[in-house]
Each structure stands twice: as C-alpha cells, then as structure tokens.
C-alpha positions as CSV (number, residue, x, y, z in Angstrom):
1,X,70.5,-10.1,44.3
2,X,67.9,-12.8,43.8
3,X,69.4,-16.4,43.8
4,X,69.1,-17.8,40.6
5,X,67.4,-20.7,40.0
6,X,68.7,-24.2,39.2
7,X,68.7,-26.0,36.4
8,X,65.8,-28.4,36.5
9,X,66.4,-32.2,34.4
10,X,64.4,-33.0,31.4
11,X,63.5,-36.3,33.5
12,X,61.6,-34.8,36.0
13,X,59.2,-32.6,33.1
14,X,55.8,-33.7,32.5
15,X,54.0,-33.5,29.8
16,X,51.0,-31.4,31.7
17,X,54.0,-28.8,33.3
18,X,55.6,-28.5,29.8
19,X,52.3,-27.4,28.3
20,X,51.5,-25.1,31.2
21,X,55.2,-23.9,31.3
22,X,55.5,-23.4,27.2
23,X,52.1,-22.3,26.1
24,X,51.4,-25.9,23.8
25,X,48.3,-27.7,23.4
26,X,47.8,-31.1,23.3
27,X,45.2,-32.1,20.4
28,X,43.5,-35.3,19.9
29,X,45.7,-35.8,16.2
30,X,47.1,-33.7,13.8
31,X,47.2,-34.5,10.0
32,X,50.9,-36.1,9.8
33,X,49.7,-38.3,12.3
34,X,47.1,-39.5,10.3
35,X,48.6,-39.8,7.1
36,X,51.2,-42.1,8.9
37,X,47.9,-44.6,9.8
38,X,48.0,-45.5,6.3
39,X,52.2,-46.3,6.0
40,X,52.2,-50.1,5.5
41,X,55.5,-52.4,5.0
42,X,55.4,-53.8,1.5
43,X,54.5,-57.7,1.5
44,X,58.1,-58.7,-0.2
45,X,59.9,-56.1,1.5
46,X,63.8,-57.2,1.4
47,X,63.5,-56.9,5.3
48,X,61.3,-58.5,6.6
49,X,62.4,-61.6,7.3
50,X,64.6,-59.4,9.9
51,X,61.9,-57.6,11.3
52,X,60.6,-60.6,12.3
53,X,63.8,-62.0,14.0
54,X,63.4,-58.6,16.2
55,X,59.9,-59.2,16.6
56,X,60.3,-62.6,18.2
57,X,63.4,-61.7,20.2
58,X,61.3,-58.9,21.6
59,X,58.4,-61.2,22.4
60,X,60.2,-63.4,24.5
61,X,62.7,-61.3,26.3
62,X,61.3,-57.7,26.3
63,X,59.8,-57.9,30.2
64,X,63.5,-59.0,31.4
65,X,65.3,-56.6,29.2
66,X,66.7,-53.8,31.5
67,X,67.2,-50.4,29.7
68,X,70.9,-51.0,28.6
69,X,69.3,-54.4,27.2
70,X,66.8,-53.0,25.3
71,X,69.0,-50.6,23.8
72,X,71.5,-52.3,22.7
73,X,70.0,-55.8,21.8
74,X,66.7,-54.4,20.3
75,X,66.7,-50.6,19.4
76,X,70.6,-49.9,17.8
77,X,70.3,-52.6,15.1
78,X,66.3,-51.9,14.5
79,X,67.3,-48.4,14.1
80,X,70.4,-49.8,12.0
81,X,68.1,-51.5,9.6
82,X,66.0,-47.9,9.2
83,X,70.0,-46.6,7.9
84,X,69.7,-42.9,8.8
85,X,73.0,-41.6,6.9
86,X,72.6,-38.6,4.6
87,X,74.6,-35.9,3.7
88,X,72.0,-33.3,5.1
89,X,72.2,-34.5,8.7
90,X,73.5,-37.0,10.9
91,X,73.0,-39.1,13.6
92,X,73.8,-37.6,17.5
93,X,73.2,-39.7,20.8
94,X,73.5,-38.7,24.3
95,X,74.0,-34.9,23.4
96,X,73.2,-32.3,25.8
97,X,70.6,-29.9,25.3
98,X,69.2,-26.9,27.4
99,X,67.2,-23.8,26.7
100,X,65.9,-21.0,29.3
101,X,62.7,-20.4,29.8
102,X,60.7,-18.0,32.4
103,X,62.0,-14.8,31.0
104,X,65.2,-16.6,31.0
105,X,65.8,-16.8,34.5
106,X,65.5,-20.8,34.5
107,X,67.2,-23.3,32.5
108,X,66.2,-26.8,32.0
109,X,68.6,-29.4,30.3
110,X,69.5,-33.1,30.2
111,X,71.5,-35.3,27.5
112,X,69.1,-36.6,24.5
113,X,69.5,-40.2,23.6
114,X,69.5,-39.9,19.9
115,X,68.3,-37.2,17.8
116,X,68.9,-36.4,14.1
117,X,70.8,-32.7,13.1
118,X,72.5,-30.5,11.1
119,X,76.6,-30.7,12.4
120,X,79.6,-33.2,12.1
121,X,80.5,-33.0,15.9
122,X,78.0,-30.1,17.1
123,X,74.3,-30.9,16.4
124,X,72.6,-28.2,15.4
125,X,68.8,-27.5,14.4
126,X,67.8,-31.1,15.7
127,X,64.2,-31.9,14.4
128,X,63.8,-35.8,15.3
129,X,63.9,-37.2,18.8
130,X,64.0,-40.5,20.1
131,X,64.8,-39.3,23.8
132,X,62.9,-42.7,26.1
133,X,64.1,-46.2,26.3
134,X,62.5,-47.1,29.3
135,X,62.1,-51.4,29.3
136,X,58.9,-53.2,30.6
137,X,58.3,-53.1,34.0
138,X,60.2,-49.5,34.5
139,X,58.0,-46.3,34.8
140,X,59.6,-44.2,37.5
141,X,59.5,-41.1,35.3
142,X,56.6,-39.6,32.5
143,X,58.5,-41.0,29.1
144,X,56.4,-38.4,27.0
145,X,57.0,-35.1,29.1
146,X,60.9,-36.4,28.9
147,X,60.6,-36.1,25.3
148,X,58.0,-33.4,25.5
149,X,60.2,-31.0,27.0
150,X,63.3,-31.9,24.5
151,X,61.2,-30.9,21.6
152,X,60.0,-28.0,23.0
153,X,63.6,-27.0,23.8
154,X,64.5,-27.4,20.1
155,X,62.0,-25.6,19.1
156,X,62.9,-22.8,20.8
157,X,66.8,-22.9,19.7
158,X,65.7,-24.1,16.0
159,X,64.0,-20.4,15.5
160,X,61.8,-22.1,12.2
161,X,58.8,-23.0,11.8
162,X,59.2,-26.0,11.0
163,X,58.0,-29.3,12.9
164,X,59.7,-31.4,15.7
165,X,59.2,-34.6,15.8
166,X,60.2,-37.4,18.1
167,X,59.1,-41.2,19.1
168,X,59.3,-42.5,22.8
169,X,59.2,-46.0,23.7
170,X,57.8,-47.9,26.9
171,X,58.3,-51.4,27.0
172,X,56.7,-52.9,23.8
173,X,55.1,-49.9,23.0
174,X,56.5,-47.1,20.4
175,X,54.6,-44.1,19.8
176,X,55.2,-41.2,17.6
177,X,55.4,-37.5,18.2
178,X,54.3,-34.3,16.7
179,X,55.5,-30.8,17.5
180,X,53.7,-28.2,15.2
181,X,53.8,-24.7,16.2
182,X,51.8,-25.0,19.5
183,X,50.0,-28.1,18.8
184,X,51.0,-31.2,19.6
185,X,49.6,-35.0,19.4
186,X,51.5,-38.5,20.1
187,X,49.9,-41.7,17.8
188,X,48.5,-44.5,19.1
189,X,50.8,-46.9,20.0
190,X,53.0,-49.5,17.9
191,X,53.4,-52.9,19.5
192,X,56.8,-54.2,18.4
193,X,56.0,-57.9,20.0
194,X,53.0,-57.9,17.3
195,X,52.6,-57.1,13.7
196,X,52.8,-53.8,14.6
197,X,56.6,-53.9,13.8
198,X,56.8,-54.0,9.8
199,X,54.2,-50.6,10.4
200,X,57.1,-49.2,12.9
201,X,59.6,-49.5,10.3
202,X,57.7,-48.3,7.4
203,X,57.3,-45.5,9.4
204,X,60.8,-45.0,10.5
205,X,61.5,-44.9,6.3
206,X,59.2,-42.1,6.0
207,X,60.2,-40.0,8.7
208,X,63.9,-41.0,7.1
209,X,62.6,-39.3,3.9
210,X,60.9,-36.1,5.8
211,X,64.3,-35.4,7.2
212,X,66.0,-35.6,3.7
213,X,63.4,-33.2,2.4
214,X,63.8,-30.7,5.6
215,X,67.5,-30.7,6.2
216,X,68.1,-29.7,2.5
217,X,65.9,-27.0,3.0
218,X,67.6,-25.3,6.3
C-alpha cells in the first residue's frame, strides 16, 4: 500500500506552485480590479479624522511593529472601523481550512487569519480572505501564494461560481485579490503610511457591500 502523503501548510505554497498545482492564471488585471481604481473616500467622510490617527501611528511605528503588534494595534480596529456585521455572514479568524488535491491523494491546510462566511460557529462558503499580516522587515514566507492557496481551497469547497476574494498585507503595503474562475490578478499596492489609506477603506466598504449582495444570494 503506497504511503500516503502529508499534509503540506498553506505557508510554505507559492503563488507560482499553486498555479502549476491548480490550473490558474495569473493576468495582468481583471475588471473588479479596475473598477476599484476609481473608489475614493468622500472629502467629509465622518471617518476620517480616524483614518488619519491610524495613518500616523503606522508611519511612525510600522518598521518596529512585530506581527502580533501590527495586528492588534493597527489591523483589528482599522478593520473595526470597516464594521463587517450582517445577517448574511459573519466574521471567522484563525479557522482551519484544507482541501485535497492531486486526485485526492494530498491534502493541504493551515488556519486562515480572518475570512468572511456563511455559519454562526462553522464557516461555510468563505468568499473574502485576509490570510497575511506579515510586519515590515519580515518576509520569510511568499504572503500572496499563502493567500493564494486559501482561495483556491475555497474555491474548490465553495462549488459556485462565484468569485474569491482576499487582501494580503506586507508591511505598509495592502494589496487586493481576485479569484475568478481560473484567472486571477492582485492590485497595485495601497500604502497605509500615505494617502493611500482613506482609498484602503473605501475600498474595504465596497467589498463590505459585495458580500451583502453575494451572501444573500447563496
């Protein structure tokens, strides 16, 4: 009987392996991705004045911050400010996920750091990812073949067609995610030491009304 294989840790994925292992492309953008480009903060938005708290914070402490730090200083209450609560999903963080692949005969798995889904204890159908917080000066791993390979997974245990999306973060730098069928393209990136950071959020709100619009579809 042939030994079967072990299970192998999102953090050691790639982004190159997971399209070679999965059958996805990578394209240069895709149209979500460019609508997004034109998402701006309005001028009197009630929240900026806290944005901008963050904003400095970030700029003067964001290359000491370790990844506990960053988390819990910086990314809870920005994420806090974006308020994802709905009736049609919820909130998860540090949830396992796993999905075979290879005919089945090889599993890969590791916990997500936050994702939004379906479920009051049990996620299910996750569709929005937030799976790096890696801080400044810390790159031992590839932060968008992590996340890759956690969309992908959902993907496959979702069984819909509709799109994954997900946002990693290294250092100062947010990008955005987009999983469409076998197609896939990451933004360029949002600075959250700069003016970048009222984008971010506007952002954040849209994706916050996507998932309304999805999870009371599924």
């Amino acid at each position: 009987m042939a030994k079967r294989k072990p299970n192998k840790p999102f953090k050691d994925w790639q982004a190159e392996e997971v399209e070679q292992t999965f059958g996805i492309q990578r394209l240069r953008s895709l149209p979500l991705l460019e609508e997004i480009k034109k998402i701006k903060l309005p001028e009197n938005h009630e929240l900026r004045q806290n944005l901008e708290k963050y904003r400095l914070e970030a700029f003067d402490f964001i290359e000491s911050w370790n990844e506990d730090e960053y988390k819990f200083i910086f990314i809870s209450p920005f994420f806090k400010l974006v308020d994802f609560t709905s009736a049609y999903y919820k909130v998860f963080t540090q949830r396992p996920l796993s999905v075979k692949y290879d005919n089945d005969t090889k599993i890969t798995s590791g916990n997500v750091e936050f994702m939004l889904a379906k479920g009051r204890q049990i996620p299910q159908k996750p569709h929005f990812f937030l799976n790096e917080y890696k801080p400044e000066k810390n790159r031992e791993n590839d932060p968008l073949g992590q996340l890759l390979i956690a969309m992908v997974a959902a993907q496959k245990l979702n069984q819909d067609d509709k799109p994954i999306y997900g946002v990693y973060v290294n250092g100062r730098n947010w990008f955005f995610v987009v999983l469409d069928g076998k197609n896939y393209a990451t933004s360029n990136p949002y600075v959250v030491t700069s003016e970048d950071i009222f984008d971010l959020f506007a952002v954040l709100l849209f994706f916050k009304q996507e998932m309304e619009i999805l999870y009371r579809e599924i």
